[in-house]
N, C-alpha and C positions, 0 to 999 in steps of 0.2 A: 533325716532318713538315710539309708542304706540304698540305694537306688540298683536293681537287677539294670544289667546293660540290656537286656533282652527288652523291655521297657520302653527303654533310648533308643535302641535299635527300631523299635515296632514305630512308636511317633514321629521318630525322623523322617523313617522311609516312606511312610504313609504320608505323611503330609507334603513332602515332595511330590508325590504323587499329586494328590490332588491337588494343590497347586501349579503342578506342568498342565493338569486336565483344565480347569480353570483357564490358563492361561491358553492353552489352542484355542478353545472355543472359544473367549472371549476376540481373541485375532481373528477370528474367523466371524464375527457376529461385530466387531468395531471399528478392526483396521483392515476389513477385506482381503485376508488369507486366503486364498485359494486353493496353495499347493495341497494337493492330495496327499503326495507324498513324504512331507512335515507332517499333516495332521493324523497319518496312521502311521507312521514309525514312531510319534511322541505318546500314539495311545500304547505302541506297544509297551514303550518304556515306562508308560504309566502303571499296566496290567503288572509287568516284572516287580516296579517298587512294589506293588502293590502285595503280592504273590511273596515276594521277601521279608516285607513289615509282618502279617499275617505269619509266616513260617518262625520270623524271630520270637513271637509271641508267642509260640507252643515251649519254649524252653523254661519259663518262667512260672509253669503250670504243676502242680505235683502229681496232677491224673489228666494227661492227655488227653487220653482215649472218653474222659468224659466232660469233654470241653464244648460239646454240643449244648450241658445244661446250662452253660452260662447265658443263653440267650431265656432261659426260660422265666424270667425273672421283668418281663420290657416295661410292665409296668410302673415300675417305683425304682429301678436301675440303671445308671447312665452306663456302665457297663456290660449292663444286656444289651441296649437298645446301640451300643458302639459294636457289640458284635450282629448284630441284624443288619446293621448298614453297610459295613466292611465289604462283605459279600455281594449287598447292594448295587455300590460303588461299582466292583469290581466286573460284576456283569453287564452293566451300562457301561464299562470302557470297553472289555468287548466287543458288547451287539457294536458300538462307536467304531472302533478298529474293523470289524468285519464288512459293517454297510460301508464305508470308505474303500475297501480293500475290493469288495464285489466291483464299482466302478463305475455302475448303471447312473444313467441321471435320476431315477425312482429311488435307488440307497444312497446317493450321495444328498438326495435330498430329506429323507427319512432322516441320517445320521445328524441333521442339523436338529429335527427334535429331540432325537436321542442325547443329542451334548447337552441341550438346554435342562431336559430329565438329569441329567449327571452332575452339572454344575448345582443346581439345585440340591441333591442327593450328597455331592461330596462337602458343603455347606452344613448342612446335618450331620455329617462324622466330624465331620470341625469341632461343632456344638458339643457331641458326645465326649470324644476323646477329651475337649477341655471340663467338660462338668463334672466328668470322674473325680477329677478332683478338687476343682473349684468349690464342688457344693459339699465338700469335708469341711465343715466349720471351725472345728477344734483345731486343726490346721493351719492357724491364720495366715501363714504366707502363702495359699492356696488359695482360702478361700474370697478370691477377689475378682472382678471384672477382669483387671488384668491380667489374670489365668486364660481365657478366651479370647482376647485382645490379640496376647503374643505366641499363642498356637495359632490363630489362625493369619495374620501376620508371616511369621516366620512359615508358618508350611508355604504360602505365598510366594513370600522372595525367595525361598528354593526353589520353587517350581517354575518360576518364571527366570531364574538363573538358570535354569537348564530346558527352557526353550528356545531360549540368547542361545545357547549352544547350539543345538536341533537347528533352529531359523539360520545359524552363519551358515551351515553346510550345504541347509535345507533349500531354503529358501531366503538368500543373500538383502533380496530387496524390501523382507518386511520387518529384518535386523535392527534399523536403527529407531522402530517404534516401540519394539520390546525393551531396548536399550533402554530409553528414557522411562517407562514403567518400572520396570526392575531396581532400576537405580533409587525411583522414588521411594518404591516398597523395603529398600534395604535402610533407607533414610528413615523410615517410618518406623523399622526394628530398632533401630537407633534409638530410639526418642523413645518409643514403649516399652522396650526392655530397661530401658535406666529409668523410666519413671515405677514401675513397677519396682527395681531394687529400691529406690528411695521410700517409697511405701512403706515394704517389710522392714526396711532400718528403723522405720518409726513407731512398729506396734510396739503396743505395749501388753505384753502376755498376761490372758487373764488367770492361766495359773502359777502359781508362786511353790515352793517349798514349803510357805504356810498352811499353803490349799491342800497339797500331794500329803501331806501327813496329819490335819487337822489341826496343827495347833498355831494360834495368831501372832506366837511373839514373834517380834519382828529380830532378833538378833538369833536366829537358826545359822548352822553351819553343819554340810552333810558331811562325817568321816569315813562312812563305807556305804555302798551300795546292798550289802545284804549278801552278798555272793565274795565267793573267793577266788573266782575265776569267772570267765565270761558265760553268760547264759541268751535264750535267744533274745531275748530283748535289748540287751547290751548290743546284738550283733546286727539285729535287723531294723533298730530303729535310729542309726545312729553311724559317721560316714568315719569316724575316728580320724580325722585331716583336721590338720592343725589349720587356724586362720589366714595365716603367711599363704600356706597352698591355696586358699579360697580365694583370698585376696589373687592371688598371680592367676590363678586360673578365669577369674572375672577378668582381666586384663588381657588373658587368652584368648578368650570368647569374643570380647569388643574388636580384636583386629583379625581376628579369624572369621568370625561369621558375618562383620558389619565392611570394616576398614579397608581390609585388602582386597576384598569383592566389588568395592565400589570404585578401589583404585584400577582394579580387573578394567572394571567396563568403563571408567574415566579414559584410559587411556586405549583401549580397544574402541577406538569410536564410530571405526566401520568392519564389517561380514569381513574383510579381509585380514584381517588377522587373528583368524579364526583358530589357530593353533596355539597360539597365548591363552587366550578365551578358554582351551581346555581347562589350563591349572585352575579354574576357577573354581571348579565343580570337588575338587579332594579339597582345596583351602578351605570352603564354605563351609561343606560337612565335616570336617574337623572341629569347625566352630561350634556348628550348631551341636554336634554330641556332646560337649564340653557343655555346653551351654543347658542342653538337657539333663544333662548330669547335677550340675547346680541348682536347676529347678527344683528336680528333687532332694539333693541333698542339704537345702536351707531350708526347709520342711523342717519348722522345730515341734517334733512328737511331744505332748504333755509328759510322755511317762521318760524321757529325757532328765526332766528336773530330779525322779525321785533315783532314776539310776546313773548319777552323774558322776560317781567318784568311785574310783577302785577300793580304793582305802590297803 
């Protein structure tokens, strides 16, 4: 596949998002968070990815202004039902920022159910955002567990890499519990993203060049695509990068979004070196775009086989 950045941009940021949301409230419901004020400056920054992913996602649209119907579909669409929750999501970080923000011991105690509603709620756009395309069958390097696995995963260890941030500033003394979460979560992208690549290395495509034209001999060889130049199928289903670039940019990904994050927070081992701890936050997402990028672009389209050669 041909992957819109707009896309990349929307999954990334969102799932950072809920990922950071996730991660206060679980501090605040496991390791005894208290600060106020970590848990409503992380909602804000929650609300902002949030507000950005959602923005990136109108560029990728042909009609805008009629991006309301795509909700109208929730029954039998994981991409209606990804756009019902979105907004969901976003207003439960909110009402979350706002009861934190009022102060009263009445909102600050409200907000605690209100996060529980959220964590629950950003859990379901997990699910959405990954079935989009997981339940594309024809897709087979899509359509797997591990499509869901490592969305919701990696939106995770984003989110909790930039609560390690938020908590050095924030809130110094609940640092070194995020630390060790984070760290596990990034060990876990680890392991589930390379078991997922090994996976897809091993399908074996049920359609053939025999299949895409109907006929069984097995010694077929394609000379021209049918076109004399590029049409849209050549263009959108298909990333035109050589393997070399794949291959290096897998290599990209593993020390971008796994390796140097982890050596981040290895060696950051207390709130006090909180300024190191920044670079974590541009290394990480570097990865993880690169990383999204791949996702979709190892997407082998069946109509690939039939337009595979310029001739």
């Amino acid at each position: 596949m041909n992957p819109a950045f707009s896309v990349i941009f929307l999954t990334t940021l969102i799932g950072a998002a809920q990922g950071l949301f996730i991660a206060i409230v679980a501090g605040r419901s496991f390791f005894s968070v208290t600060d106020v004020s970590f848990q409503s400056y992380s909602a804000v920054v929650c609300l902002v990815l949030l507000v950005l992913g959602l923005a990136a996602s109108f560029f990728h649209l042909g009609r805008p202004e009629r991006a309301w119907r795509a909700a109208s579909q929730w029954k039998t669409s994981w991409l209606s039902r990804e756009v019902i929750a979105l907004p969901v999501c976003m207003a439960l970080v909110f009402a979350y920022g706002l009861l934190l923000y009022a102060g009263t011991p009445a909102s600050i105690a409200a907000s605690e159910t209100v996060g529980k509603i959220g964590v629950v709620a950003m859990i379901v756009l997990f699910i959405c955002t990954a079935m989009i395309y997981a339940c594309i069958r024809f897709l087979q390097e899509w359509a797997s567990a591990w499509t869901l696995v490592n969305f919701t995963i990696l939106g995770l260890g984003s989110g909790f890499v930039l609560a390690c941030v938020l908590v050095s500033f924030l809130d110094p003394v609940s640092y070194p519990e995020y630390r060790k979460i984070t760290m596990l979560l990034i060990v876990c992208g680890i392991v589930t993203r390379a078991a997922s690549i090994y996976r897809n290395s091993q399908i074996r495509h049920k359609s053939t060049v025999q299949s895409a034209i109907g006929i069984k001999h097995r010694n077929i060889t394609q000379r021209s695509m049918g076109f004399t130049g590029g049409s849209f199928n050549t263009r959108a289903f298909f990333h035109h990068c050589s393997q070399r670039l794949i291959k290096n940019l897998r290599i990209f990904v593993f020390a971008f979004a796994f390796v140097f994050p982890l050596g981040f927070l290895w060696v950051c081992d207390t709130a006090a070196m909180r300024y190191i701890l920044l670079w974590i936050i541009p290394v990480q997402y570097a990865g993880l775009v690169a990383e999204r990028w791949l996702f979709f672009a190892q997407a082998n389209h069946p109509q690939n086989i039939y337009y595979q050669t310029v001739g």
